[in-house]
mmCIF file as Biopython writes it, N, C-alpha, C and O atoms, coordinates in Angstrom:
data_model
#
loop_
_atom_site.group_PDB
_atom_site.id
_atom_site.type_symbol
_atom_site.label_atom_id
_atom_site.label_alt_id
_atom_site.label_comp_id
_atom_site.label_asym_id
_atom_site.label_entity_id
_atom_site.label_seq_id
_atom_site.pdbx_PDB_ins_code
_atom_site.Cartn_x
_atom_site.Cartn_y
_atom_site.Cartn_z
_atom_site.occupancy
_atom_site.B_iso_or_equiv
_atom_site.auth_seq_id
_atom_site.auth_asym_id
_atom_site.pdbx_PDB_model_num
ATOM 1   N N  . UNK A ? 1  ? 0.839   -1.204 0.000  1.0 0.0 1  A 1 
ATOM 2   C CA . UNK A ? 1  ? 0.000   0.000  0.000  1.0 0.0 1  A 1 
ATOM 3   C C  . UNK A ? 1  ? 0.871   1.250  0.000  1.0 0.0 1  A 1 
ATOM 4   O O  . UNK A ? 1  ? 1.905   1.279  0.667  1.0 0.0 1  A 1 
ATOM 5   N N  . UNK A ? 2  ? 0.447   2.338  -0.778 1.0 0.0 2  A 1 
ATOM 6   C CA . UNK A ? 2  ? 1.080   3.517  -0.916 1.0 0.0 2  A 1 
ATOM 7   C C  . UNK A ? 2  ? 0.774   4.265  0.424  1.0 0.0 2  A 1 
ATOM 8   O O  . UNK A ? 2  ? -0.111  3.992  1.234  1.0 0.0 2  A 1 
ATOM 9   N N  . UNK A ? 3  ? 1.632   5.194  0.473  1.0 0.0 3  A 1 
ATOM 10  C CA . UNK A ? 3  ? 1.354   6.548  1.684  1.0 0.0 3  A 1 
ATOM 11  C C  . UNK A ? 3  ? 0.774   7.570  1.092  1.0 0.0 3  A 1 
ATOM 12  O O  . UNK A ? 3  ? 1.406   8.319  0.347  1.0 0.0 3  A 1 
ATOM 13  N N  . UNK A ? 4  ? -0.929  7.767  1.442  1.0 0.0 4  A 1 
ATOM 14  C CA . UNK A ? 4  ? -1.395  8.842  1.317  1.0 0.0 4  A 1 
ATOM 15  C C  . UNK A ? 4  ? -1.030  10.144 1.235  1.0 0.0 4  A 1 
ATOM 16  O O  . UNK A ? 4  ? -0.253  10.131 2.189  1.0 0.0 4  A 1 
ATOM 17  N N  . UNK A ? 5  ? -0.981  11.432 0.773  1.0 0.0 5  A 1 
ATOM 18  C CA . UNK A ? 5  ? -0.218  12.368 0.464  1.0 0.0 5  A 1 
ATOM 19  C C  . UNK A ? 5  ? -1.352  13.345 1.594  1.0 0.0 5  A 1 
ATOM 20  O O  . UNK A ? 5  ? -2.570  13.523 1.630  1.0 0.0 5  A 1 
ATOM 21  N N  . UNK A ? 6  ? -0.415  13.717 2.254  1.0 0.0 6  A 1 
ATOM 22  C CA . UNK A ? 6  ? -1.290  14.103 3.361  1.0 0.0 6  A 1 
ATOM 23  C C  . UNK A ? 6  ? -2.067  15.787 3.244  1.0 0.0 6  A 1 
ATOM 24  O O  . UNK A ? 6  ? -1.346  16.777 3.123  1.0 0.0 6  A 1 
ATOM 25  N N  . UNK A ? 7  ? -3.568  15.900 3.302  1.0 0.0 7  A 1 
ATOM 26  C CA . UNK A ? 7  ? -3.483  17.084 2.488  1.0 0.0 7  A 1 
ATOM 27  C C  . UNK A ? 7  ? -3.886  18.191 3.477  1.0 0.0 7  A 1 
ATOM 28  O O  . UNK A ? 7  ? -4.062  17.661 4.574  1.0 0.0 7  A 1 
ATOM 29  N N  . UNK A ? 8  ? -4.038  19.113 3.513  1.0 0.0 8  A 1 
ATOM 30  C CA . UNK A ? 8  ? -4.063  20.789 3.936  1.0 0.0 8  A 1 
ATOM 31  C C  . UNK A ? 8  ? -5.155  21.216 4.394  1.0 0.0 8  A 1 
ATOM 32  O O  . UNK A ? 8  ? -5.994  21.370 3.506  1.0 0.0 8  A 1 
ATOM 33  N N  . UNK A ? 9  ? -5.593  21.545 5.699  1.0 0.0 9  A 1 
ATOM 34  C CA . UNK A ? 9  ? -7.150  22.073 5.881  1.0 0.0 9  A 1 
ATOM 35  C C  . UNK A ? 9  ? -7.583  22.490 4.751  1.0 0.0 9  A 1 
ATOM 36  O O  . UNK A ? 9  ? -8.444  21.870 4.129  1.0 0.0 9  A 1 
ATOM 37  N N  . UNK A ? 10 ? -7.079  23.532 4.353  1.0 0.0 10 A 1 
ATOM 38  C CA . UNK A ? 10 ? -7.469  23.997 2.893  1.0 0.0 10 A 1 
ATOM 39  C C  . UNK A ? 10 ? -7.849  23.440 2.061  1.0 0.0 10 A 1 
ATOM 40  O O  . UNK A ? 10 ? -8.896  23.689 1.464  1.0 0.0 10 A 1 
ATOM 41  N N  . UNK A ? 11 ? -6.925  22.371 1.782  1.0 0.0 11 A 1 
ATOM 42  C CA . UNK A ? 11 ? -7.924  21.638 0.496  1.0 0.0 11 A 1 
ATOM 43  C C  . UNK A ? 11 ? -8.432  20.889 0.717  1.0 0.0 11 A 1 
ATOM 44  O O  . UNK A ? 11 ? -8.771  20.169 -0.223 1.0 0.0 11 A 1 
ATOM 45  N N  . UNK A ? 12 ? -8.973  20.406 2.491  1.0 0.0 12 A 1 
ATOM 46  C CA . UNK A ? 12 ? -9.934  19.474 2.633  1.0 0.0 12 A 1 
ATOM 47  C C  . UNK A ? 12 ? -11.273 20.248 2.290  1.0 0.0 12 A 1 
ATOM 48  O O  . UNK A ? 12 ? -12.335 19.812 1.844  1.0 0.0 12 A 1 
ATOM 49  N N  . UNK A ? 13 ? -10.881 21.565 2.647  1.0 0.0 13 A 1 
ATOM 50  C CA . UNK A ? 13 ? -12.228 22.716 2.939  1.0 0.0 13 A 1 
ATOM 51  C C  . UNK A ? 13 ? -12.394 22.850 1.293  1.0 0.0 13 A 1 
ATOM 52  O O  . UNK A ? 13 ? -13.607 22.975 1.120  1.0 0.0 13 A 1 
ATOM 53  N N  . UNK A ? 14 ? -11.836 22.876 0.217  1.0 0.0 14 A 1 
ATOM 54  C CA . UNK A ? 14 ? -12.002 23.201 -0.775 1.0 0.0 14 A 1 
ATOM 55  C C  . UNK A ? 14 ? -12.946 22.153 -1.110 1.0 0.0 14 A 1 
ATOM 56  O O  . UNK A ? 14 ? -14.105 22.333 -1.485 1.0 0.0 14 A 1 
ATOM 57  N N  . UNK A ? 15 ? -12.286 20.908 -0.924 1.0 0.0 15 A 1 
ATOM 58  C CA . UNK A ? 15 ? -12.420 19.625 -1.925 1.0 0.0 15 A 1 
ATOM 59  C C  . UNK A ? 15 ? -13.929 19.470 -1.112 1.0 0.0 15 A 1 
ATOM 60  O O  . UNK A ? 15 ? -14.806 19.445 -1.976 1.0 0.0 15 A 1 
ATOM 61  N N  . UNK A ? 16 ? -14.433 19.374 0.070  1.0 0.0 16 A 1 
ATOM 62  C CA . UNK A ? 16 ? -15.645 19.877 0.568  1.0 0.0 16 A 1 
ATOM 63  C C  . UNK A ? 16 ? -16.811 20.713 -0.357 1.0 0.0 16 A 1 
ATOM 64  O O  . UNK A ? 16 ? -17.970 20.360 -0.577 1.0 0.0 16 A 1 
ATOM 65  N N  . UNK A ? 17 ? -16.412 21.411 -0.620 1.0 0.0 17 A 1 
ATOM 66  C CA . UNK A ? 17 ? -16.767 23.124 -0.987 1.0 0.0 17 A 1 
ATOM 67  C C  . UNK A ? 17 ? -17.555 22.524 -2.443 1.0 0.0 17 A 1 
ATOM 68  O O  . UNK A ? 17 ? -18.695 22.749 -2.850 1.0 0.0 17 A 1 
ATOM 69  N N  . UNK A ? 18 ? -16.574 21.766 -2.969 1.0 0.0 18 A 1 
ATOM 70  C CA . UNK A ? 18 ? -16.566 21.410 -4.367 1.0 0.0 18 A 1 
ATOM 71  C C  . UNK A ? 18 ? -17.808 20.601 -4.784 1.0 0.0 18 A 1 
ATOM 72  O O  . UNK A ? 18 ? -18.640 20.850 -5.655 1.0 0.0 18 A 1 
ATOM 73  N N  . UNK A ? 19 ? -17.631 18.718 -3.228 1.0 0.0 19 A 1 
ATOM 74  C CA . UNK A ? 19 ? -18.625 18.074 -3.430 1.0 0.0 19 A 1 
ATOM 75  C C  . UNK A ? 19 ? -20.150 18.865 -3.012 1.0 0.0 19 A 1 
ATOM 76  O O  . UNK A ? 19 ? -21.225 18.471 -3.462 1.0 0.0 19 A 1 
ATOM 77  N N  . UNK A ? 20 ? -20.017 19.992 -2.111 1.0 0.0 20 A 1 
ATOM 78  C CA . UNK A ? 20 ? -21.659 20.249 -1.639 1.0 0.0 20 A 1 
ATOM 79  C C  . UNK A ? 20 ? -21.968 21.129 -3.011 1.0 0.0 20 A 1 
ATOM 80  O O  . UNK A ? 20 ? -23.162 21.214 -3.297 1.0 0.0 20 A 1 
ATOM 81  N N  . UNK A ? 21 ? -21.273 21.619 -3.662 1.0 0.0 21 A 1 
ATOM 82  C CA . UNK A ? 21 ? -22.009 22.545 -4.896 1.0 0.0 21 A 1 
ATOM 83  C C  . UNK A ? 21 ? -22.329 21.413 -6.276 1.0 0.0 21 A 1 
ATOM 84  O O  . UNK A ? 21 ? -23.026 21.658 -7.261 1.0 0.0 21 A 1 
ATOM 85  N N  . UNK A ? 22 ? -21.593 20.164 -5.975 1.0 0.0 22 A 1 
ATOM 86  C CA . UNK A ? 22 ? -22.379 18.963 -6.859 1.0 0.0 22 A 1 
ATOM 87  C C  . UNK A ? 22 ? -23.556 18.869 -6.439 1.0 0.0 22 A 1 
ATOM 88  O O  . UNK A ? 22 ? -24.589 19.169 -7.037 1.0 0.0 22 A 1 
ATOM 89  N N  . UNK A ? 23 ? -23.463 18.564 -5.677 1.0 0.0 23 A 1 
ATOM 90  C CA . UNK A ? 23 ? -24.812 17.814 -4.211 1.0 0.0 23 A 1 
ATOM 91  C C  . UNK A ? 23 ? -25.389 18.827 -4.240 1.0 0.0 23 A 1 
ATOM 92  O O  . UNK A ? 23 ? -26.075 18.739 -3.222 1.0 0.0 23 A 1 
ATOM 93  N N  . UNK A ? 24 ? -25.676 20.005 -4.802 1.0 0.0 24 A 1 
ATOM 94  C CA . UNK A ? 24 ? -26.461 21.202 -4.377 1.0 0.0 24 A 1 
ATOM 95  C C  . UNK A ? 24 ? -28.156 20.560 -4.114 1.0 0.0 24 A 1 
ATOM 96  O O  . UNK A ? 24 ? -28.909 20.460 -3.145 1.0 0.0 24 A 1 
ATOM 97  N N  . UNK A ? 25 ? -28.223 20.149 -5.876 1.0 0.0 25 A 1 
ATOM 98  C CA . UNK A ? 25 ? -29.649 19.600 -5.960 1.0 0.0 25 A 1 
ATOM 99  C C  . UNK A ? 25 ? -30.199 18.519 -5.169 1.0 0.0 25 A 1 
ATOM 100 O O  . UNK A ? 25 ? -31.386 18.506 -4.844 1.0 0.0 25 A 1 
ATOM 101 N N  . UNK A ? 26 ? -29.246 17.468 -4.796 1.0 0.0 26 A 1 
ATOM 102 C CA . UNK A ? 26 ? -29.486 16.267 -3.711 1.0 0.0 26 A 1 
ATOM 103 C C  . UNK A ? 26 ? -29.915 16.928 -2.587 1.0 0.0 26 A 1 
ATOM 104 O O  . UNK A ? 26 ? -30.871 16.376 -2.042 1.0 0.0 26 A 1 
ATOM 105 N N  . UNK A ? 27 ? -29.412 18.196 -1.928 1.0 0.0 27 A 1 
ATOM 106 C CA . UNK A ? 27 ? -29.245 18.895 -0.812 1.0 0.0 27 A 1 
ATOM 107 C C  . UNK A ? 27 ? -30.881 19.302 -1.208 1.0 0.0 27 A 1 
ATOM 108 O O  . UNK A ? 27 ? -31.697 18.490 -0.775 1.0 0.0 27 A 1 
ATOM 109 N N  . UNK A ? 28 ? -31.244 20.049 -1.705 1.0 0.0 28 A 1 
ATOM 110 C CA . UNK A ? 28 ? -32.207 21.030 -1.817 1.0 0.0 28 A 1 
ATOM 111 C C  . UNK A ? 28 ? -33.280 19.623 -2.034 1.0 0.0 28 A 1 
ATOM 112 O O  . UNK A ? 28 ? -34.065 19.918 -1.132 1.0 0.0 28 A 1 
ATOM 113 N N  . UNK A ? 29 ? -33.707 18.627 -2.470 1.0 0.0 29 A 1 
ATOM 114 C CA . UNK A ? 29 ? -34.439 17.723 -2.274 1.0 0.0 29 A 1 
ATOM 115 C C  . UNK A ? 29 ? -34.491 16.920 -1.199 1.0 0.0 29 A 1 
ATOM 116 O O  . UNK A ? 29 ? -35.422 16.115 -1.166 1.0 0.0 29 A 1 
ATOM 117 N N  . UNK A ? 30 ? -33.808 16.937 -0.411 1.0 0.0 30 A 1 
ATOM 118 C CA . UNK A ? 30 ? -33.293 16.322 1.313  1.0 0.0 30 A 1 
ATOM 119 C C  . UNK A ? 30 ? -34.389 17.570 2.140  1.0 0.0 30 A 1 
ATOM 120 O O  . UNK A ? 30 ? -35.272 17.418 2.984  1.0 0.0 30 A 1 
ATOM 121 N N  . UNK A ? 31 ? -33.911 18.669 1.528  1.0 0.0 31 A 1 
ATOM 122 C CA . UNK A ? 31 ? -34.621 20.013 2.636  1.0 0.0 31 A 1 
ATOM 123 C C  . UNK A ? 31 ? -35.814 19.893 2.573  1.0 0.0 31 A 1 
ATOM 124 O O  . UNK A ? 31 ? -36.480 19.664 3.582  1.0 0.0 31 A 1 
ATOM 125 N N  . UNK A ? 32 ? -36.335 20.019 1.392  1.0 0.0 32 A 1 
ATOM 126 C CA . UNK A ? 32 ? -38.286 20.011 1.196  1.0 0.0 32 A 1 
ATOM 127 C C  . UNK A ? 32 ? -38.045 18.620 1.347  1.0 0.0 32 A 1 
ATOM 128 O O  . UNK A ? 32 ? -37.557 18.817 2.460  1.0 0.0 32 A 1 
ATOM 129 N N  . UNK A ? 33 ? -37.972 17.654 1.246  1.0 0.0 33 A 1 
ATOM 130 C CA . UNK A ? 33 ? -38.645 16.397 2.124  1.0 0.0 33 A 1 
ATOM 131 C C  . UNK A ? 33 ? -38.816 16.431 3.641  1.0 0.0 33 A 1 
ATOM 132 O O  . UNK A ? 33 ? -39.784 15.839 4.118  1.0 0.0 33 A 1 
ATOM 133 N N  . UNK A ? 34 ? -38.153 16.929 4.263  1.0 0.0 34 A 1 
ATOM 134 C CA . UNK A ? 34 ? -37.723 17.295 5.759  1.0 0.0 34 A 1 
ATOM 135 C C  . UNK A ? 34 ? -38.498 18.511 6.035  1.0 0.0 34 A 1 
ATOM 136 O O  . UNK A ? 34 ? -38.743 18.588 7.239  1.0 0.0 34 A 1 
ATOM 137 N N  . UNK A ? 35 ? -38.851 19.239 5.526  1.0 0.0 35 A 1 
ATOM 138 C CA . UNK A ? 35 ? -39.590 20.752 5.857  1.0 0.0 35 A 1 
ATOM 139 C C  . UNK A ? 35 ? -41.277 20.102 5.636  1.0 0.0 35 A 1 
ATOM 140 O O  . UNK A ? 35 ? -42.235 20.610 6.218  1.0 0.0 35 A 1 
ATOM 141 N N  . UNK A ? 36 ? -41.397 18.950 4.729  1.0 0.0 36 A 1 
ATOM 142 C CA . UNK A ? 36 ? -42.530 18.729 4.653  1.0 0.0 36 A 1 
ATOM 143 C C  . UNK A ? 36 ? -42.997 17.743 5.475  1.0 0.0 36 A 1 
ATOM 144 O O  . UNK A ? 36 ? -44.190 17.729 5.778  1.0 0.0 36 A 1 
ATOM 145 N N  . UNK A ? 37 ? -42.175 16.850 5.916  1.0 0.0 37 A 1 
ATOM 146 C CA . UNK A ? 37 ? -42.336 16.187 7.462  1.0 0.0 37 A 1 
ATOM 147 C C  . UNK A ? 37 ? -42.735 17.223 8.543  1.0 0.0 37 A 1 
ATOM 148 O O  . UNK A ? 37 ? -43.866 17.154 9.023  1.0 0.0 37 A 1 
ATOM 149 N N  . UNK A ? 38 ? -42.126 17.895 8.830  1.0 0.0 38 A 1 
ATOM 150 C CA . UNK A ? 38 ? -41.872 18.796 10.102 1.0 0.0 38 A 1 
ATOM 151 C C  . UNK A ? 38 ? -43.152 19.939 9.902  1.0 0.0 38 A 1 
ATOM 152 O O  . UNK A ? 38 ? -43.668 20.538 10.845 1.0 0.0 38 A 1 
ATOM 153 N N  . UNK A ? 39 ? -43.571 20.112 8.337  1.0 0.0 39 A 1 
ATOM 154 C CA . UNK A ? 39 ? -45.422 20.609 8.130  1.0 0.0 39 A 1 
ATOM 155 C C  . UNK A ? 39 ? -46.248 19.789 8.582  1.0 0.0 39 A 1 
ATOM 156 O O  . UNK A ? 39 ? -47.054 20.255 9.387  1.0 0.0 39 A 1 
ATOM 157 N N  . UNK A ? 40 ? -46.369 18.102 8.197  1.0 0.0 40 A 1 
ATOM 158 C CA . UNK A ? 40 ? -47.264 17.596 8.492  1.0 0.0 40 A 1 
ATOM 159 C C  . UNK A ? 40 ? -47.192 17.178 10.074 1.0 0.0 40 A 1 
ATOM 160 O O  . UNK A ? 40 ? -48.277 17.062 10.645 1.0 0.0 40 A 1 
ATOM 161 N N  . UNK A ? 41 ? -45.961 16.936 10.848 1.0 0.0 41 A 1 
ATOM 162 C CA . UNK A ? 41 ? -46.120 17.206 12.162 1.0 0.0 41 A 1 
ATOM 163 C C  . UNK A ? 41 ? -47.111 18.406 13.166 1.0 0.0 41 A 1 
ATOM 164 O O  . UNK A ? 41 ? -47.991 18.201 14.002 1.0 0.0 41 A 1 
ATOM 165 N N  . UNK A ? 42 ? -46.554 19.578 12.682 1.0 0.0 42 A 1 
ATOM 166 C CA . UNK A ? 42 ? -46.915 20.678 13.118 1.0 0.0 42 A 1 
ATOM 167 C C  . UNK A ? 42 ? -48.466 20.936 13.330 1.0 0.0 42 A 1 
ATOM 168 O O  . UNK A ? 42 ? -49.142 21.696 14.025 1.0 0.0 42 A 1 
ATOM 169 N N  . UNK A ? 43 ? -48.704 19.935 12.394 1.0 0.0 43 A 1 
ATOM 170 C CA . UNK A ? 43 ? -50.698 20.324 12.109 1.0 0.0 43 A 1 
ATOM 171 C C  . UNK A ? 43 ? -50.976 19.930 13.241 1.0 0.0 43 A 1 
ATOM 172 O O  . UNK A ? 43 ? -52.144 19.945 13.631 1.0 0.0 43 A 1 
#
C-alpha cells in the first residue's frame, strides 16, 4: 500500500466546498422532504 499524500485544511475545505455545490440539488431535495415532514407534524 502507498502513503497517502497528506493534504491541507485547505484543500480538505475546498475539496468539501466542491462536493456540496455537486450535491447542491441532492441537498435542496433532502430540505423540502424534511420541511414537509416537520409541516405535516406541526398540524
Amino acid at each position: 500500500m502507498r502513503k497517502m499524500k497528506k493534504r491541507t485544511f485547505s484543500e480538505l475545505v475546498h475539496e468539501n466546498k466542491l462536493e456540496i455545490m455537486r450535491n447542491q440539488g441532492e441537498m435542496e431535495k433532502i430540505e423540502r422532504k424534511l420541511e414537509e415532514k416537520h409541516a405535516k407534524k406541526a398540524q
